[in-house]
Backbone bond lengths (Angstrom), bond angles and torsions (degrees), N, CA, C in turn:
res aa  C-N    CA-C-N  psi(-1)  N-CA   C-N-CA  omega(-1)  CA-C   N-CA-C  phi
1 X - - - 1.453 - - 1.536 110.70 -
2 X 1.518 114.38 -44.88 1.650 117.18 178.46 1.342 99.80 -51.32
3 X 1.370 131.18 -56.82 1.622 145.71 -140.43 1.660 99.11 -70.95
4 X 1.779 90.83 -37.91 1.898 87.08 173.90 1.205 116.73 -75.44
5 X 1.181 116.19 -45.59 1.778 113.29 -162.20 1.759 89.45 -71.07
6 X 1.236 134.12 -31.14 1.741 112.32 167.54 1.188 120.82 -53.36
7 X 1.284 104.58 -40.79 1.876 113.55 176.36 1.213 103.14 -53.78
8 X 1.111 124.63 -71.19 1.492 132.02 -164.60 2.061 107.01 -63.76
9 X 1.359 109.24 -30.09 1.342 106.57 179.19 1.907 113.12 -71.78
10 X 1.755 101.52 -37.55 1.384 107.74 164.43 1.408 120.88 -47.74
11 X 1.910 108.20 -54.57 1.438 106.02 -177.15 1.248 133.04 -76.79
12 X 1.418 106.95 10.92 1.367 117.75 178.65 1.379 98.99 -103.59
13 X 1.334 129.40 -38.41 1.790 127.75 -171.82 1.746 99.71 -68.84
14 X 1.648 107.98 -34.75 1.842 105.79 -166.66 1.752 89.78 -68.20
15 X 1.838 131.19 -61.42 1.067 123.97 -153.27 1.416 109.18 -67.63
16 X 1.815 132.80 -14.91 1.436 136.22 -165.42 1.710 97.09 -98.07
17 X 1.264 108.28 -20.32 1.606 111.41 167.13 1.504 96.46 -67.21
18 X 1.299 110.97 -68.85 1.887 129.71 -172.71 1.855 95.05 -21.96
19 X 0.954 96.05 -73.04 1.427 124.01 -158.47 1.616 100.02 -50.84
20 X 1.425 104.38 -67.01 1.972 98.44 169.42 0.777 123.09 -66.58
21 X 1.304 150.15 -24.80 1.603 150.93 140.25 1.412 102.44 -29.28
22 X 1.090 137.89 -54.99 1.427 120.38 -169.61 1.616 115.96 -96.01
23 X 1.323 97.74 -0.18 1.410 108.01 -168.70 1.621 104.52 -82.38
24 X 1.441 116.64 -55.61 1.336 138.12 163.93 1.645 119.64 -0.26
25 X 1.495 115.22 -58.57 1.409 130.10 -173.17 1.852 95.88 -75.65
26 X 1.187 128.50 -8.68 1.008 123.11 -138.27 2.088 76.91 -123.38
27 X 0.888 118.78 -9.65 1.553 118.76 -154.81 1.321 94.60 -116.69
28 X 1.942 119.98 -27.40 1.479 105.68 -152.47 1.426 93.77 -74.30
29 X 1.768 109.17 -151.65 1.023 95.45 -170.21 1.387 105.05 -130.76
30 X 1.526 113.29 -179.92 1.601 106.05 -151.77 1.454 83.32 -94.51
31 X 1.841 88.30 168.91 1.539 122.74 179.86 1.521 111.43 -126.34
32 X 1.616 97.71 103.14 1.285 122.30 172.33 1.994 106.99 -41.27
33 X 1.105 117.54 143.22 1.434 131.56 -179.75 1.575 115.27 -132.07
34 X 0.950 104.04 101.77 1.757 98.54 -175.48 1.635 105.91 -82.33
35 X 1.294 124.07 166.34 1.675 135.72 -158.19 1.347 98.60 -68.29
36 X 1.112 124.97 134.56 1.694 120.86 160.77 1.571 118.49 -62.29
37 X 1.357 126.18 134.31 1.334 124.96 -175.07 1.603 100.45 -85.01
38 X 1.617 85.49 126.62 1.544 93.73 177.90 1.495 106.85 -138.53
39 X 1.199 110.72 40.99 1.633 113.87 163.72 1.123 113.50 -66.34
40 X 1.617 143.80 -49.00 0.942 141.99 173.06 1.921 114.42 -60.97
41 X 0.940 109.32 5.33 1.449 97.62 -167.33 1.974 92.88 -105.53
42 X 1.412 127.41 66.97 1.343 118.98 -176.07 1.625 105.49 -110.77
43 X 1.396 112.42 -24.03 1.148 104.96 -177.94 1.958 145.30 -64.97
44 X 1.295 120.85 162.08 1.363 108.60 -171.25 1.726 101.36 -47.99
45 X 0.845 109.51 -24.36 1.583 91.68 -173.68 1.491 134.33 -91.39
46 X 1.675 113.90 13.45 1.247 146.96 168.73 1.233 114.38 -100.20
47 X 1.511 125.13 -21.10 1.894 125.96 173.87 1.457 104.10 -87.11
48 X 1.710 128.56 106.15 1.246 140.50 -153.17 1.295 92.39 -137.97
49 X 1.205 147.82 55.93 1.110 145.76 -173.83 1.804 120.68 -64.55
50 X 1.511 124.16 -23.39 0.908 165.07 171.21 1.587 116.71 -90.85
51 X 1.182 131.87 -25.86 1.004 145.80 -136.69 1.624 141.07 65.53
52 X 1.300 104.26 -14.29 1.357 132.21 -149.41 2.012 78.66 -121.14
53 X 1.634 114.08 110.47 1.325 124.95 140.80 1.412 120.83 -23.58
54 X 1.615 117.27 70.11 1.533 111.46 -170.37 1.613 116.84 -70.07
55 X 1.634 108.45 -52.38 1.111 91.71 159.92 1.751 168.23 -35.70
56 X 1.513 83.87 -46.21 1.391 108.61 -176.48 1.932 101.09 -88.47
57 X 1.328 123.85 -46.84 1.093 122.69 151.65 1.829 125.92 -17.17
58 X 1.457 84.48 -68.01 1.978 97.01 168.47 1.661 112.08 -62.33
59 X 1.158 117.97 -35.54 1.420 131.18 175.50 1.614 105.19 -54.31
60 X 1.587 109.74 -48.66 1.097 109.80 -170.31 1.316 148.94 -106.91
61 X 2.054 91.71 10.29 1.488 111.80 173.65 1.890 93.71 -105.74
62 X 1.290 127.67 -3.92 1.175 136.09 173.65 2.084 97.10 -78.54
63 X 1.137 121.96 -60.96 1.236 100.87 175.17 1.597 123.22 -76.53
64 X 1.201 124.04 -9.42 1.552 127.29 170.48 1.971 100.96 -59.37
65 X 1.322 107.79 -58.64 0.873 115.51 -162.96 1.793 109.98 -63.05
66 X 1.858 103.82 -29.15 2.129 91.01 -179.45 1.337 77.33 -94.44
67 X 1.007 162.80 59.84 1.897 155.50 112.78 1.229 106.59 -67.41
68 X 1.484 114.93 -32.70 1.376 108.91 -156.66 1.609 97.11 -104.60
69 X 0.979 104.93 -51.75 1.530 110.63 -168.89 2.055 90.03 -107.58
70 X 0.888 108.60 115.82 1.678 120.55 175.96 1.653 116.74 -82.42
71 X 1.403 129.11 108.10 1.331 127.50 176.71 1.820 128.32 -72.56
């Protein structure tokens, strides 16, 4: 009967360790983040709606193309 209630007193100290160990990250404390400055980011080549720079893309198979062929 002693031999159990140690067992059981062990497996309760390993899982209440378990338990605050993972609990910890969850307790610290937060980290304020201020806004990223994105004033500079206005140009055609920042509107990616697609992911893919559509604008500037079109911008830029439009000048490949009078390089190649001259109007």
């Amino acid at each position: 009967m002693q031999n159990k209630f140690a067992r059981t007193l062990v497996a309760v100290a390993i899982a209440g360790a378990a338990f605050v160990g993972t609990a910890a990250p969850a307790l610290a404390d937060p980290v304020i983040v201020d806004q990223p400055d994105t004033s500079d980011l206005n140009d055609i080549y920042t509107f990616a709606p697609l992911g893919i720079p559509v604008f500037g893309l079109v911008q830029s198979v439009v000048r490949a193309v009078n390089g190649i062929i001259p109007v």
